[in-house]
LUMVODO-664875 format. One record per residue: residue number from 1; residue in one letter; chain; x, y, z of N, C-alpha, C in turn. Coordinates in steps of 0.001 Angstrom, whole numbers, padded with zeros to 6 digits, m for minus. Example, Ala and Ser with C-alpha at 12.3 -4.5 7.8 and 13.67 -1.06 7.14 Angstrom:
BEGIN
1_a_A_013190_m005690_007800_012300_m004500_007800_013200_m003300_007800
2_s_A_012850_m002250_007080_013670_m001060_007140_012900_000030_007870
This chain:
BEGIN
1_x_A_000847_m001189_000000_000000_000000_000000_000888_001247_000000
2_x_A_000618_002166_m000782_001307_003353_m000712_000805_004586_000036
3_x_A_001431_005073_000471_001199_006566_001295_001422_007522_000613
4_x_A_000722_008901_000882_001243_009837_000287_002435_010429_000110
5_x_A_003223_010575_001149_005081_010020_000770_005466_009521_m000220
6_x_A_005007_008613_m000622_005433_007193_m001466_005307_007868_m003102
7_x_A_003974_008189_m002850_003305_008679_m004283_004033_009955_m004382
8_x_A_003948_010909_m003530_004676_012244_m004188_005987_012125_m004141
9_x_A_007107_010955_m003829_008236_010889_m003825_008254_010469_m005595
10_x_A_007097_009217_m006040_007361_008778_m007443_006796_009876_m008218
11_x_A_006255_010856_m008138_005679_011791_m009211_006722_012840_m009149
12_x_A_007544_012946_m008143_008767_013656_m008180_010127_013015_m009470
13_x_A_010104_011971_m008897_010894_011217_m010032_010507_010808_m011334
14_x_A_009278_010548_m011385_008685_010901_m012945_009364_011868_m013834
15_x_A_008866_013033_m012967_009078_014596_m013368_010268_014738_m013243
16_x_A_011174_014142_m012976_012828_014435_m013232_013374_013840_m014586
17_x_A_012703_012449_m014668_012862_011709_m015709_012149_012913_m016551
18_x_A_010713_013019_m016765_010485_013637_m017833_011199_015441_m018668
19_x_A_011425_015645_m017140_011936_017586_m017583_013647_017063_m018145
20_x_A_014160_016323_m018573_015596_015930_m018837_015839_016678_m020104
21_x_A_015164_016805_m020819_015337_017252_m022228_014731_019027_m022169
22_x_A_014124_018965_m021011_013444_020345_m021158_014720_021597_m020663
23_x_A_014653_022638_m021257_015876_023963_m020823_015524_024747_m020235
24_x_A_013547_024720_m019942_013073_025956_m019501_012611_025771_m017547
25_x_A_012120_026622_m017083_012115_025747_m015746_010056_026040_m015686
26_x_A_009480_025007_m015449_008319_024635_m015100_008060_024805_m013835
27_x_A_006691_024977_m013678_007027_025246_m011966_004960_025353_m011517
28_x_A_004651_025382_m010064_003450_025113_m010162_002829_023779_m010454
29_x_A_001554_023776_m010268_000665_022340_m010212_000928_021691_m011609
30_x_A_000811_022558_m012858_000842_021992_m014340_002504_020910_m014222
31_x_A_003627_021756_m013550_004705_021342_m014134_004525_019703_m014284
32_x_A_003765_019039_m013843_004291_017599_m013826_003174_016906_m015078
33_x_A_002206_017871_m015795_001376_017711_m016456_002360_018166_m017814
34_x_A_002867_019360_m017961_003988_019741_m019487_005214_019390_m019828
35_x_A_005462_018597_m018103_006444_017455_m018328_005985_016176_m018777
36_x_A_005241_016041_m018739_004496_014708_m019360_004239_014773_m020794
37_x_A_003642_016167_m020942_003311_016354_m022496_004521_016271_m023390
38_x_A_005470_016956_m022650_007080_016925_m023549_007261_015445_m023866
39_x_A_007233_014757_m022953_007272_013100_m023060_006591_012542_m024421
40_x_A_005762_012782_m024059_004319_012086_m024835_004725_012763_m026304
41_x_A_004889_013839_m026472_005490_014553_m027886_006731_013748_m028414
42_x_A_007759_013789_m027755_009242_013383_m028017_008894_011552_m028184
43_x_A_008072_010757_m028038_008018_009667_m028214_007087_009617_m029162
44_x_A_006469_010677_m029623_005573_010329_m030931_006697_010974_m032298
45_x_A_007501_011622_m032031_008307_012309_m032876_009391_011005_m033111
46_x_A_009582_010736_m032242_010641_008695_m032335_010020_007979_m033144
47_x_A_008361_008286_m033469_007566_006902_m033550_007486_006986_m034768
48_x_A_007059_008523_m035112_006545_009199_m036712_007063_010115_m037573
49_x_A_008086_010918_m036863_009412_011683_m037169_008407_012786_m036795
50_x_A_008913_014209_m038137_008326_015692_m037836_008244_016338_m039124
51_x_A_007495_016457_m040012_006816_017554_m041102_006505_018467_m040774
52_x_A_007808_019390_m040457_007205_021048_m040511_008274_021545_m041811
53_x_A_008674_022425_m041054_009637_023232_m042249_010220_022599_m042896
54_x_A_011048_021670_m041837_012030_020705_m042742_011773_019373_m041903
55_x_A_011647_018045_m042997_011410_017034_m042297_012159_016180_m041766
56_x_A_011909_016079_m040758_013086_014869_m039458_012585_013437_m039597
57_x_A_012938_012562_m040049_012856_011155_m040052_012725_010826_m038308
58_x_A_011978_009363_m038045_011583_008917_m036372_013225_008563_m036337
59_x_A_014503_008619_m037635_015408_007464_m036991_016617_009082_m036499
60_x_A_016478_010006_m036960_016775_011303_m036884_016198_011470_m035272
61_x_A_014980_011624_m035075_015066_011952_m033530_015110_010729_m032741
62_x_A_015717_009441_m032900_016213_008733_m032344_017523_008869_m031826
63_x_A_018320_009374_m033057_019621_009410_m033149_020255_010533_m032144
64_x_A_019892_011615_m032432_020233_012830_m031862_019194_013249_m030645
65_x_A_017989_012857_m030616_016774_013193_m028982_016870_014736_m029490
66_x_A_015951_015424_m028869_015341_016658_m028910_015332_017265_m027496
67_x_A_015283_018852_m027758_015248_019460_m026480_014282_020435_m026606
68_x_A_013586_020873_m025709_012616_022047_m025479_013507_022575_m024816
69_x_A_012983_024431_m025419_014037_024930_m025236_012594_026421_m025095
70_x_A_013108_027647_m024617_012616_028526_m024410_011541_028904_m025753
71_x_A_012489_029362_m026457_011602_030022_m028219_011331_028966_m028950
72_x_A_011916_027353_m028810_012244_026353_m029893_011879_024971_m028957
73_x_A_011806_024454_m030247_011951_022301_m029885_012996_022524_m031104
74_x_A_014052_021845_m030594_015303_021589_m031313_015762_019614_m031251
75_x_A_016387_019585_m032656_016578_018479_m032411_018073_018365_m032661
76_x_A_018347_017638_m031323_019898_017778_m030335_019375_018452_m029028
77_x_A_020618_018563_m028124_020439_018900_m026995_020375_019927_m026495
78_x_A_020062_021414_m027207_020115_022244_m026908_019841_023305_m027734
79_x_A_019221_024791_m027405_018643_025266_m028605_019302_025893_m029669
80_x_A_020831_025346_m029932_021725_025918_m030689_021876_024730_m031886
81_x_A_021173_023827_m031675_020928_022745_m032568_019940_022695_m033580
82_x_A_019617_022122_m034644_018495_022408_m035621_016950_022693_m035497
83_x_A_016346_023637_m035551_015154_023965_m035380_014239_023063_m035720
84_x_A_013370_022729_m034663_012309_021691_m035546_011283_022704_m035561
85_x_A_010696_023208_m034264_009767_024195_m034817_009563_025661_m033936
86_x_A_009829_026780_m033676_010048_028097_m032873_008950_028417_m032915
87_x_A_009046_028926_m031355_007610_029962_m030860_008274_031382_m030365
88_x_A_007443_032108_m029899_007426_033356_m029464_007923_033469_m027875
89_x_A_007117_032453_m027039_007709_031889_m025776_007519_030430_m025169
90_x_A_007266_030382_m024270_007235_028743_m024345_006047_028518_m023672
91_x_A_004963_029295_m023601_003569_029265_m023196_003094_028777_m024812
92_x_A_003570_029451_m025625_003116_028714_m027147_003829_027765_m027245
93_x_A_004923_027811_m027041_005601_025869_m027086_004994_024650_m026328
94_x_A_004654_024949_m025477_003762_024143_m024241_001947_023775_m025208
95_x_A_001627_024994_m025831_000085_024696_m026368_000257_024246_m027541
96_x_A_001364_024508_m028369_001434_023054_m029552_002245_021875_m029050
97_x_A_002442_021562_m028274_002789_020108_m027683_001726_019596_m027404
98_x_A_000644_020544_m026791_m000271_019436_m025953_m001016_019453_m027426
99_x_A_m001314_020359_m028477_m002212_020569_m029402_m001699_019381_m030429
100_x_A_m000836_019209_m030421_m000003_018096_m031406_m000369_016561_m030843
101_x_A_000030_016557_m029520_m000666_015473_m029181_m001804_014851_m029030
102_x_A_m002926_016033_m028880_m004223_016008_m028671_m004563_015380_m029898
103_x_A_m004259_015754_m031021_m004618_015777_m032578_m003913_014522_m033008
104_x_A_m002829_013644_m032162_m002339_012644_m032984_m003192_011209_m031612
105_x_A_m003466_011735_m030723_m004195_010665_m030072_m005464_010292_m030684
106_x_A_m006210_011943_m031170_m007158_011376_m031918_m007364_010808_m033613
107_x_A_m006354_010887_m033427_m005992_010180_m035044_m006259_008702_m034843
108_x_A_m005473_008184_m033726_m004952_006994_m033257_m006497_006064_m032860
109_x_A_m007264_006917_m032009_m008839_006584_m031814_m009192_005947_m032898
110_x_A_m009505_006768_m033826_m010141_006762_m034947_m009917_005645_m035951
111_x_A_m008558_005284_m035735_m008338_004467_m036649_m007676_002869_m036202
């Protein structure tokens, strides 16, 4: 049986695992919710690659992993690495992650 100890010690470590790739600092009730979304993004980008400007093959963000980064999702470790796709701040980076995912879960429903 777990205690609340127990549980907020593993949602702590979740959220360490998940913010690894992230550059920006999260903070508040969401953080362990846009750390998740980063997750959930970066493993669909492994699965299916990325068609924006320029297209990244799944074996491309295998190879090199991706970072969220303040203005950018870059692929490499940091935002001095190739642009996959730039925002304005990372309140818009945060709403096309979850918007990207939202839209590829329901793809996944559907079919």
């Amino acid at each position: 049986m777990f205690n609340i100890e127990q549980i907020q010690k593993n949602n702590e470590q979740e959220y360490k695992n998940n913010k690894k790739n992230i550059n920006f600092r999260l903070s508040g009730n969401n953080k362990y919710y846009y750390a998740n979304q980063c997750r959930i993004f970066k493993e669909y980008l492994e699965k299916y690659g990325f068609n924006g400007f320029k297209h990244y093959s799944a074996q491309d963000i295998k190879d090199k992993g991706i970072s969220f980064n303040e203005y950018s999702i870059n692929l490499g470790y940091n935002q001095y690495c190739a642009d996959i796709q730039r925002f304005n701040n990372k309140q818009e980076l945060l709403g096309f992650v979850i918007g990207y995912n939202e839209a590829l879960q329901g793809l996944r429903k559907n079919h």
